[in-house]
N, C-alpha and C positions, 0 to 999 in steps of 0.2 A: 080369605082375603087375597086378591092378586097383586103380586109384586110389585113391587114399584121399580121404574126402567128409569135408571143414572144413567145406565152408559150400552152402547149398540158397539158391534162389530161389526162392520160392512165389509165384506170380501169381496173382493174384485179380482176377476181372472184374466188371463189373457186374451180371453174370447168375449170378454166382456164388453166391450168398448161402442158393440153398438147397442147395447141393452143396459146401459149404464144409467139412462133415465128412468126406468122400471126401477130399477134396483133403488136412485134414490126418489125417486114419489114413497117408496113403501119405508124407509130411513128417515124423511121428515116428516112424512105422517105423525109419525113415532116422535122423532128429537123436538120436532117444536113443540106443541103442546106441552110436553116432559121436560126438554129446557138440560136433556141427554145429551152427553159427551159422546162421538161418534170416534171408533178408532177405523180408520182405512187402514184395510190391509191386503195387500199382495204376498204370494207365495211364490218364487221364485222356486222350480226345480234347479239341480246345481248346473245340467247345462246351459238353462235359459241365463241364468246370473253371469257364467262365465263367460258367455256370447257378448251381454252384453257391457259386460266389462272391458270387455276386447275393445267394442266398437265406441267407448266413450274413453278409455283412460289408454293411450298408448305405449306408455312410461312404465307399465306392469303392476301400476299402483292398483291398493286394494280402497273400494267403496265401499262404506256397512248398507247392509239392505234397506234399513230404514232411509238412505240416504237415497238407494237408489231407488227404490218404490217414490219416493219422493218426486223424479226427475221422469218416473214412467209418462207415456200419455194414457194410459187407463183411468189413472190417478188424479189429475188434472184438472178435468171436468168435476167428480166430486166436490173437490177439493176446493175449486173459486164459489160452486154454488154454497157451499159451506158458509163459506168468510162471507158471499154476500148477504146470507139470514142473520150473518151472527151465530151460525153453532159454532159450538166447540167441538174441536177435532184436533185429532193427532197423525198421522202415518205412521205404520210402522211396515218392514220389509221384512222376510223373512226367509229362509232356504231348506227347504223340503220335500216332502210330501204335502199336498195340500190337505188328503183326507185328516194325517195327525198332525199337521202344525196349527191348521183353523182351531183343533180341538184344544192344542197345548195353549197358544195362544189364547184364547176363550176363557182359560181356566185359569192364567199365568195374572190376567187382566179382572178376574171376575166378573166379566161382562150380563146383563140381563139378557139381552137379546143378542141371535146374532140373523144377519138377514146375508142372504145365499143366493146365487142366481145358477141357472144350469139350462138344461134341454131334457126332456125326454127321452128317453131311451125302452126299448122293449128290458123285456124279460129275461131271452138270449143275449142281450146287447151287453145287460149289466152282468152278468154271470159270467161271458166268453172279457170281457174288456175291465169289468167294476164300474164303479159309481164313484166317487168320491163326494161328492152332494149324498148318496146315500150313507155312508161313512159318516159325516159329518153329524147327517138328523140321528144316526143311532149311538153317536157316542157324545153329544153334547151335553156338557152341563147345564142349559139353559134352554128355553125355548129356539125356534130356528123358524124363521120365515125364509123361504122359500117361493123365490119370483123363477117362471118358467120362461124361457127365451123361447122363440118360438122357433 
């Protein structure tokens, strides 16, 4: 008997932003009919967060990632077409690795589904550079859909 899908993790990268409709056509597919709780999430690596710390808060104040995943423009777009279906959604930020924070996240949330966006890469590409989309499908607790950017 297949699972029954509460709640999706939609990952949003920073190269996302023009592939961000892919990503949610395949997230409402899913949440509407299921009536799923959608968590946005961004992964800040630590230089991107402190960048852009810099260039929002001048006073040396600290923002929590949820805050500032919040104020992204990646984020943004999900995030109204969300409110305007009526899903439920949350944001949450975070700062790491994307390959183990989507996973720690994943697991921290218990999520059903998590949906992933990335590109292609050869053989040599992923071995000399990594995958982190490849990381992600081999160490999830859950299913992982996977939209290709073209």
């Amino acid at each position: 008997m297949p699972r029954a899908i509460n709640s999706i993790l939609l990952v949003i990268g920073p190269n996302d932003r023009d592939h961000v409709d892919a990503l949610l056509d395949e997230v409402l597919a899913i949440a509407v009919p299921t009536g799923a709780e959608v968590y946005l999430l961004h992964v800040f690596p630590r230089d991107e967060y402190e960048d852009l710390l810099a260039q929002i808060d001048s006073s040396g104040g600290s923002i929590p990632p949820d805050e500032l995943a919040a104020r992204h423009a990646s984020i943004s777009t999900p995030a109204s077409r969300f409110e305007e279906l009526d899903v439920a959604y949350e944001i949450r930020g975070v700062i790491g690795k994307p390959e183990s924070e989507v996973v720690r996240v994943a697991n921290d949330l218990d999520v059903d589904r998590i949906v992933i966006g990335g590109t292609g890469r050869s053989p040599a590409g992923k071995a000399i550079f990594g995958n982190h989309v490849q990381q992600v499908l081999l160490n999830a607790p859950c299913p992982v859909t996977y939209v290709r950017r073209d």
